[in-house]
C-alpha positions in Angstrom: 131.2 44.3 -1.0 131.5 47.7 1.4 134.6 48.9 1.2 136.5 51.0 3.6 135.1 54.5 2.2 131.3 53.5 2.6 131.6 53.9 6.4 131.7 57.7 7.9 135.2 58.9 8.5 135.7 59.3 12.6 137.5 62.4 13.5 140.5 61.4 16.3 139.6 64.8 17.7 137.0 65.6 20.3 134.1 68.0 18.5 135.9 71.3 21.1 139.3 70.5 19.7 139.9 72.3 16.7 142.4 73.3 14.6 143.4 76.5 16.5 143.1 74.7 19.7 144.9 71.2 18.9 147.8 73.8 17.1 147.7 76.1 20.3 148.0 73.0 22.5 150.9 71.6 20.3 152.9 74.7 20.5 152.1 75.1 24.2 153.4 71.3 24.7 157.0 71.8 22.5 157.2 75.4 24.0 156.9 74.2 28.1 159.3 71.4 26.9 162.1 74.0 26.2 161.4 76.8 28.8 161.3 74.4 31.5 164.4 73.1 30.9 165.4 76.6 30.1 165.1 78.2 33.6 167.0 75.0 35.3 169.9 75.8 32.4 170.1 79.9 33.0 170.4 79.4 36.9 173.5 77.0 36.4 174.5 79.3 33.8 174.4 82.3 36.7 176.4 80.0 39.4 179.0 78.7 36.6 179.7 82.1 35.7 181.1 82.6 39.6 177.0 84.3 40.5 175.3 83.3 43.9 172.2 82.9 45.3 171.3 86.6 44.7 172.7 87.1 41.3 170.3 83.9 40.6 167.5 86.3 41.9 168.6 89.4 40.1 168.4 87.3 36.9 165.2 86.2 37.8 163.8 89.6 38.9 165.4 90.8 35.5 163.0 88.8 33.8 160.1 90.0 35.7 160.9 93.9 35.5 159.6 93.6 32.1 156.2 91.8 32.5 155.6 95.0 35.0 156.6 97.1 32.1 155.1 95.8 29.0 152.3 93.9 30.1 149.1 96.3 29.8 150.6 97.6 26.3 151.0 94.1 25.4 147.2 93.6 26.4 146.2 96.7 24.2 148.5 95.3 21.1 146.8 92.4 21.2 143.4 94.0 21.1 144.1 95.8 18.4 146.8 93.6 15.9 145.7 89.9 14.7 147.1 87.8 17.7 148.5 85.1 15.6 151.2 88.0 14.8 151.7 89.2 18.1 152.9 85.4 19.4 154.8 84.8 16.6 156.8 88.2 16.4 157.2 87.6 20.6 158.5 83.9 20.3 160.8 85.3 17.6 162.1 88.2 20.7 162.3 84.8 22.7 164.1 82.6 20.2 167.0 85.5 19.7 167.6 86.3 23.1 167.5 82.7 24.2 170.2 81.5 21.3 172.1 84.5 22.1 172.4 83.6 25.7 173.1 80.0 24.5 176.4 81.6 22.6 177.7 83.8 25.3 177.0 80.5 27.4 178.8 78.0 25.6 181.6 80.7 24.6 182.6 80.9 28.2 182.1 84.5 28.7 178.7 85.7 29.8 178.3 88.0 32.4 176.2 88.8 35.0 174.9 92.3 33.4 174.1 90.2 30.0 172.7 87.5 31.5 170.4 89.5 33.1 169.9 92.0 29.7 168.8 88.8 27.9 166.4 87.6 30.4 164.8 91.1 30.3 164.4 90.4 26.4 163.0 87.0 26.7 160.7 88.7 29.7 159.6 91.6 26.8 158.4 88.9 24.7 156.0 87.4 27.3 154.6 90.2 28.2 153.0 90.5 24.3 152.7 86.5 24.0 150.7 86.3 27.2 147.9 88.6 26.4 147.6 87.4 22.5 147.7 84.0 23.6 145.1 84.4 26.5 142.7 85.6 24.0 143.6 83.3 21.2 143.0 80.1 23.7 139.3 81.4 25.2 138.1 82.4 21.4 138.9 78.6 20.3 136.7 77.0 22.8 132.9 77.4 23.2 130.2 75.9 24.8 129.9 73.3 27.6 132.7 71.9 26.8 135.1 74.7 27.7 136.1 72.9 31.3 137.8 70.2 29.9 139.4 71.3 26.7 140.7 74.0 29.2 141.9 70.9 31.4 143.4 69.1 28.9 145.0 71.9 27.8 146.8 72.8 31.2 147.4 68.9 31.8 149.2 68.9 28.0 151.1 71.9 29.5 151.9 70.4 32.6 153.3 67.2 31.2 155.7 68.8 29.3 156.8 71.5 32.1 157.2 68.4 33.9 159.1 66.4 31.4 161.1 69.7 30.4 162.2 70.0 33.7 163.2 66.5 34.3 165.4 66.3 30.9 166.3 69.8 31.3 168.1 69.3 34.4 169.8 66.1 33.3 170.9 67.9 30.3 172.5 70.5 32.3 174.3 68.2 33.7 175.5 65.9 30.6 176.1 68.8 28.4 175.9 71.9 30.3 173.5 75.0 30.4 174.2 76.7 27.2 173.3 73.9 24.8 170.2 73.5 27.3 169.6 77.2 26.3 169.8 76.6 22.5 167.2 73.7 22.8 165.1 76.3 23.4 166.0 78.7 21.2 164.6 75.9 18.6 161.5 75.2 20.6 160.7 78.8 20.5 161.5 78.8 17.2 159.0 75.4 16.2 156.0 76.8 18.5 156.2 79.9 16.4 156.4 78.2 12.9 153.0 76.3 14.5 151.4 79.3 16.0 151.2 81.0 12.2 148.8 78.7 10.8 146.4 79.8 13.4 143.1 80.8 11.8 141.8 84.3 12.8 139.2 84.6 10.6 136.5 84.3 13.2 137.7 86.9 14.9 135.9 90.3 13.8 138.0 92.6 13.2 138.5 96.0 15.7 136.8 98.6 15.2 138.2 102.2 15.3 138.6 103.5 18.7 140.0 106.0 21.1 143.6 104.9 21.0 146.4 103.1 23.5 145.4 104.8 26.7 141.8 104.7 25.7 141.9 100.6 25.7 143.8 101.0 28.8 141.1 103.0 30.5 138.3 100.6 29.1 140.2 96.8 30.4 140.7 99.1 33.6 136.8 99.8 33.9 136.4 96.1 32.7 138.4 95.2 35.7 137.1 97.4 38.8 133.3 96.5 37.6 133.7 93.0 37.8 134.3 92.0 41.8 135.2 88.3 41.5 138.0 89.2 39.1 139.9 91.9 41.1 139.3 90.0 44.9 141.1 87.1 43.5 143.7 89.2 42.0 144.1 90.6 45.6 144.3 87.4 46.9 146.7 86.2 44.5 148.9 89.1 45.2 149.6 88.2 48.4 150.0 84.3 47.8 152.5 85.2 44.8 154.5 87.7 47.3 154.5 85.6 50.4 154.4 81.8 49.3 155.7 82.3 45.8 158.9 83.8 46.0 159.5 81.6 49.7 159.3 78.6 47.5 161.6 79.7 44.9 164.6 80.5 46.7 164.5 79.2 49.7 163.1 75.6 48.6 166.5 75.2 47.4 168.5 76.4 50.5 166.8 74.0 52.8 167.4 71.3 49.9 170.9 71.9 50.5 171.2 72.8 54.0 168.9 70.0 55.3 167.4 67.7 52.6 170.7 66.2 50.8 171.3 68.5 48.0 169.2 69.4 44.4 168.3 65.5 44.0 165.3 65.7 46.8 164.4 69.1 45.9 164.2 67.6 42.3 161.9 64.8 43.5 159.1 67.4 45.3 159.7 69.5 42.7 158.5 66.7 40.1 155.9 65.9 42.8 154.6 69.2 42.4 154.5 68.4 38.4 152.5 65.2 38.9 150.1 67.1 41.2 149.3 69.5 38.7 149.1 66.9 35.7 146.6 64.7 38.2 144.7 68.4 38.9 144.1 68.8 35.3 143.1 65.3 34.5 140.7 65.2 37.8 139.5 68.6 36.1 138.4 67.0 32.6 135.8 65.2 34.6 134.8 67.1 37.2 132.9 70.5 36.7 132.2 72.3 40.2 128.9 73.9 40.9 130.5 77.1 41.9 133.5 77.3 39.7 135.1 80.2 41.6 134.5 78.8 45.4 136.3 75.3 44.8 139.2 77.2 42.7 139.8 80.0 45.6 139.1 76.9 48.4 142.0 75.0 46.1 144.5 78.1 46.6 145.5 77.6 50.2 147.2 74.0 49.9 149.9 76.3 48.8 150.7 77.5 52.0 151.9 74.0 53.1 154.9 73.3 51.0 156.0 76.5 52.4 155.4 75.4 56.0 157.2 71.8 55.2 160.1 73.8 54.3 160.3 75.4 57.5 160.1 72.7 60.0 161.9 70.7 57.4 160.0 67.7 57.0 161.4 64.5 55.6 161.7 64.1 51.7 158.8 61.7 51.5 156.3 63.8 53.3 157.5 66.9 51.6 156.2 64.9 48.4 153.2 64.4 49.1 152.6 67.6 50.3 154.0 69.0 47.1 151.8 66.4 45.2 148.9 67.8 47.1 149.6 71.2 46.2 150.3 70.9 42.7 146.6 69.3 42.7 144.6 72.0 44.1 146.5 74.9 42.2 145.5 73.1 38.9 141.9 73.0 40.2 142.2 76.4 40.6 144.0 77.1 36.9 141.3 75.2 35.2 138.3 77.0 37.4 139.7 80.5 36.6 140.1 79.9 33.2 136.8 78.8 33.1 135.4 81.6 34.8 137.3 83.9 32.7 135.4 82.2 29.3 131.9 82.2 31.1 132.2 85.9 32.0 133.1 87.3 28.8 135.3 89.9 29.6 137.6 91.6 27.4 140.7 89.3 27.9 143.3 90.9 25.6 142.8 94.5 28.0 141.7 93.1 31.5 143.6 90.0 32.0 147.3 92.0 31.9 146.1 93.9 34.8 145.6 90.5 36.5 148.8 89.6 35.2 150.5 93.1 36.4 149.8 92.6 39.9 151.0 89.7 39.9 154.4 90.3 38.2 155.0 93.5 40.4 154.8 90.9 43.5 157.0 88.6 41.9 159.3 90.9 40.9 160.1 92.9 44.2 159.9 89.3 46.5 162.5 88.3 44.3 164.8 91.0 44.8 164.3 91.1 48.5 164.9 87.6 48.4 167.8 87.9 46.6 169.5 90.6 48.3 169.1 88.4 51.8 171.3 86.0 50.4 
């Protein structure tokens, strides 16, 4: 008789999923799941505490001020500690600052000017995280293969932002913003337990260099020498400045002004989130010839919610236009990444100048944007 054990043991896992990327994937999935959530919960948290509009967009920009800040030296630690550190020690920073917003929250007594102190911590931690992680992500995925364990890890990602946001904002209204906040605190807290059993053994170790500004100065040169990275970081610039910060403050305005309140603007914003799921599973089957062409083509769809807003268009067709969006920037996501991995740059010191431009947009469109409140 054969038993059981005479037949070859099937491995659930695609050959490209390994063990640092299935455990980067889970801890990307739980941490999405809280932040998500989170953001919905610390804007409620500003307006319950007597804030507006603008004190909504200080908070946010306070957040941001730090990605400016800290992101290159967070590119240059990464290059130079083992990176499975450097997430863990910043989704500790994260996991603090959120539970101690959570208190102050739930206590009834947070202000404005500790709100916005917080944020700026949680902010400090993603500007190390995002560099170490980055790097972590592209060295756990090789060959032809890299497309769609890239898409299935931005479609794993965008599931749960999506679900995050959904249960986050009907959490925030069952029981309230700080407990939201606390959730998390844990999440942070779980992802980071996860993201220490990462393996980092095939990873050779750095070799002695020049010191900080000297890895500046070399992911600086990596940048400039390489034109399709820094023409898309111009372009990106500009749609963060102009289309980003539009949609994130005054989406909301014309919700309430026009649309019926947050329940529409909750509708295209899960639109959006199904768009970007849909992107990333069309993106696990479909590899483009030119990767770069059909991402940058896939980047001016986000001009339209923008221009929806403005007319306003109904809620249905402001759906599908969000749905339509959310598509193409996933397109985009996955193609970048891609194209990041195929060129072999040195992620850990080039990408956080990517990342820097694009902050210092955010950052000062949010403050306008606030202050014209």
């Amino acid at each position: 008789m054969t038993s059981a054990a005479d037949f070859p043991r099937r491995s659930r896992r695609p050959s490209w999923a390994g063990r640092n990327y299935t455990l980067l994937t889970a801890a990307a999935v739980v941490t999405n799941l809280g932040s998500q959530g989170a953001l919905i919960a610390a804007a409620f948290a500003v307006l319950d505490a007597g804030g507006d509009g603008g004190d909504v967009g200080l908070a946010a920009a306070a957040r941001t001020l730090p990605l400016v800040l800290f992101l290159l030296i967070g590119g240059a630690v990464a290059d130079r500690l083992p990176r499975h550190r450097v997430m863990v020690a910043a989704n500790a920073l994260n996991c603090v600052s959120q539970a101690a917003f959570a208190v102050l929250v739930i206590a009834g007594d947070a202000r404005l000017w500790q709100m916005m102190l917080l944020s700026a911590l949680g902010g400090t931690g993603q500007a190390f995280f995002n560099p170490a992680a980055e790097g972590m992500l592209m060295s756990s995925v090789a060959g032809e293969q890299a497309s769609r364990a890239f898409a299935m890890f931005r479609m794993a990602m965008q599931g749960a932002g999506l679900g995050g946001a959904a249960l986050g904002g009907a959490l925030v209204a069952v029981i309230g913003p700080g407990w939201v906040l606390a959730v998390d605190a844990v999440a942070f807290a779980v992802a980071g337990a996860l993201r220490s059993f990462l393996d980092v053994s095939h990873i050779p170790p750095r070799e002695p260099g020049g010191g900080l500004l000297a890895d500046l100065r070399e992911g600086w040169r990596e940048f400039i020498g390489r034109p399709w990275l820094w023409t898309i970081v111009a372009q990106f610039s500009v749609v963060v400045a102009v289309v980003g910060a539009a949609d994130a403050v005054y989406g909301p305005l014309v919700a309430r002004d026009s649309l019926g309140g947050p329940g529409p603007w909750g509708l295209a914003l899960g639109a959006f989130g199904a768009g970007t799921v849909g992107g990333a599973l069309l993106m696990t089957r479909w590899k483009p010839r030119r990767l770069l062409l059909a991402g940058t083509l896939c980047v001016f769809p986000l001009a339209a919610p923008a221009a929806a807003l403005a007319v306003p268009v109904p809620v249905g067709p402001l759906c599908a236009v969000m749905f339509v969006s959310g598509l193409a920037i996933e397109v985009f996501g996955v193609s970048w990444m891609t194209a990041q991995r195929l060129g072999e740059c040195n992620f850990s010191v080039s990408l956080p100048i990517l990342r820097l431009c694009l902050n210092s947009h955010r950052r000062w469109s949010l403050i306008a944007e606030s202050q014209s409140l």
